[in-house]
C-alpha positions in Angstrom: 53.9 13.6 -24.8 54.5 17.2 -23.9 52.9 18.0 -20.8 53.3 21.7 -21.3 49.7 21.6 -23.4 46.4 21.1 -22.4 46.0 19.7 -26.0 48.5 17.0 -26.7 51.7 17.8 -29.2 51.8 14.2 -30.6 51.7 13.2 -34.3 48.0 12.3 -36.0 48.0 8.9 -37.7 47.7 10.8 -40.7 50.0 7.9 -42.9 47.4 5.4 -43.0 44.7 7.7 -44.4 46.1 7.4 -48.0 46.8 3.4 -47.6 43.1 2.8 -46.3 40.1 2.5 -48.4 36.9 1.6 -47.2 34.0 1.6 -44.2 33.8 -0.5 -40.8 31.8 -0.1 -37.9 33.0 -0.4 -33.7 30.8 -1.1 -30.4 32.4 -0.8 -27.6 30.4 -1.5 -24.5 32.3 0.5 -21.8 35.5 3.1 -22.4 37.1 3.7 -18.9 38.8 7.4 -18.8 41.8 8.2 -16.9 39.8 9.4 -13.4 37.7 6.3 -13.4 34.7 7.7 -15.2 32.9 5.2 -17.7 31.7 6.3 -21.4 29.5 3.3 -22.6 27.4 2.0 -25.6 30.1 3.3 -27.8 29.1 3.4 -31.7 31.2 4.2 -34.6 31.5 4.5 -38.2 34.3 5.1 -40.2 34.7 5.7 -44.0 37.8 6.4 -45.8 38.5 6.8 -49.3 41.5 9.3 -51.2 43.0 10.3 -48.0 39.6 11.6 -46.6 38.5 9.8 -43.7 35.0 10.5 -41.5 34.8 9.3 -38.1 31.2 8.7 -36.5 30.4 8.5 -33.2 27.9 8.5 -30.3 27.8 7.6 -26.5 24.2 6.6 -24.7 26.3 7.9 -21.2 29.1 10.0 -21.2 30.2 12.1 -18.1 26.1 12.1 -16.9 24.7 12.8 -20.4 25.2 11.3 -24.2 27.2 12.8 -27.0 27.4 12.0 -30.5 29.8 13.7 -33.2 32.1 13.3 -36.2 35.4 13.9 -37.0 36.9 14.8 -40.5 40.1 14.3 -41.6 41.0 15.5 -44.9 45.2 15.3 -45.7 45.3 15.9 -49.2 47.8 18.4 -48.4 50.1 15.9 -45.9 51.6 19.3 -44.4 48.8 20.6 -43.4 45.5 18.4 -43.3 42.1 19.7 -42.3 40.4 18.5 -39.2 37.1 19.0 -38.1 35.4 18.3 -35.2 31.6 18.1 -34.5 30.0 17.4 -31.2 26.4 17.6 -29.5 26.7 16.8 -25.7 23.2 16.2 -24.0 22.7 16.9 -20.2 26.5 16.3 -19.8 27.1 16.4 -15.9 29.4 19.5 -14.6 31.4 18.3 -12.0 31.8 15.3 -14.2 33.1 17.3 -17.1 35.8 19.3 -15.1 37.1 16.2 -13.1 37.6 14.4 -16.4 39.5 17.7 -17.6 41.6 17.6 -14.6 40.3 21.0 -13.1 40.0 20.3 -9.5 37.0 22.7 -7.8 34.6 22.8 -6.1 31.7 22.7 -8.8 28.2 21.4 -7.3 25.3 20.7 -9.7 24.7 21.9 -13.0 24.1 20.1 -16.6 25.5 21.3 -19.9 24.0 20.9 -23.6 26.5 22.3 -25.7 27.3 22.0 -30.0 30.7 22.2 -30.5 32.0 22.6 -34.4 36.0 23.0 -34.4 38.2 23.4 -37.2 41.7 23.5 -38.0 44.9 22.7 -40.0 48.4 20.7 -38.6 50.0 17.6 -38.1 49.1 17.4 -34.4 46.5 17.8 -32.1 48.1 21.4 -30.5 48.8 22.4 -34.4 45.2 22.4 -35.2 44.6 24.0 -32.0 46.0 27.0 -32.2 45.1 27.1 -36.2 41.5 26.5 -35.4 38.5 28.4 -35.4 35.5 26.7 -33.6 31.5 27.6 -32.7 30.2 26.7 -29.7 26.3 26.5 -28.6 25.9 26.0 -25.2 23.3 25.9 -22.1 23.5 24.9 -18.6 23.6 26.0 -15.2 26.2 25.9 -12.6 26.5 26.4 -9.0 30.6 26.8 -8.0 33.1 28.4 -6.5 35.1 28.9 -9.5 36.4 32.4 -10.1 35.4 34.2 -13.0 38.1 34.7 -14.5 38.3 30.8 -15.0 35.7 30.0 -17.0 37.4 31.5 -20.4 39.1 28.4 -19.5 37.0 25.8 -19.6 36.6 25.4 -23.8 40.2 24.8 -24.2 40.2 22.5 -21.1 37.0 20.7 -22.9 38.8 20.6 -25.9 41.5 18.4 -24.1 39.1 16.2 -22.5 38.0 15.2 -25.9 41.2 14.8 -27.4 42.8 12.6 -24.3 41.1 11.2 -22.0 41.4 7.5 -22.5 44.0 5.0 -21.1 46.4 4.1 -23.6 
């Protein structure tokens, strides 16, 4: 993969949307991410049908909190599917976040509750990127060290956190 990104330049498995038809469910007890940090009591869904497919999801702990969310992928036009990308993070844990985002600072305390809702068009994670337009809801409190002028930052490095975290 390109390193140059903070969101990843590699292809969606967009090819198997139009060959699958159907619904299954996944539990996964524990995920492990790339720092260490565990994500467990992993649930999803997924339903495809026509080259839509839905993804749902939730995690009873992830990074200090719970999340749960769906993802959308709609690639009726193969050049340019739609992706959309829901998630409600409860009492997520700061430092927690930014270590799993690779951001190395000082960050004491502080717990986020945030709604995310991202959409966008491409063939890769970085195309929908930088076609997307997004809505984010968010609350916590922070005690850091961390400049101002980094925390326009922080959604696009959260955005990457969500898209690649996991060993392969």
């Amino acid at each position: 993969p390109d390193s140059r990104f903070v969101v990843p330049d590699t292809p969606l498995p967009l090819g198997a949307l139009g060959a699958l038809d159907g619904e299954g469910t996944l539990t996964i007890g524990a995920l492990e991410l790339k720092n260490g940090q565990k994500i467990t009591g992993v649930t999803a869904k997924v339903t495809s049908a026509d080259t839509k497919t839905g993804l749902d999801f939730a995690a009873k702990s992830a990074l200090g909190g719970s999340l749960t969310g769906q993802i959308d992928m709609d690639a009726r036009r193969a050049d340019s599917p739609a992706v959309r990308l829901q998630i409600a993070a409860q009492e997520l844990d700061l430092p927690k976040l930014a270590a799993a985002a690779g951001i190395q600072r000082d960050i004491r305390g502080g717990k986020v509750r945030a709604i995310v809702d991202i959409s966008g068009r491409g063939t890769t994670p970085h195309a929908v990127a930088s076609t997307m337009s997004a809505r984010a809801i968010g609350h916590g409190t922070m005690k850091s060290r961390m400049k101002p002028m980094m925390m326009p930052a922080i959604p696009s490095f959260a955005c990457g956190v969500m898209l690649t975290p996991f060993h392969s």
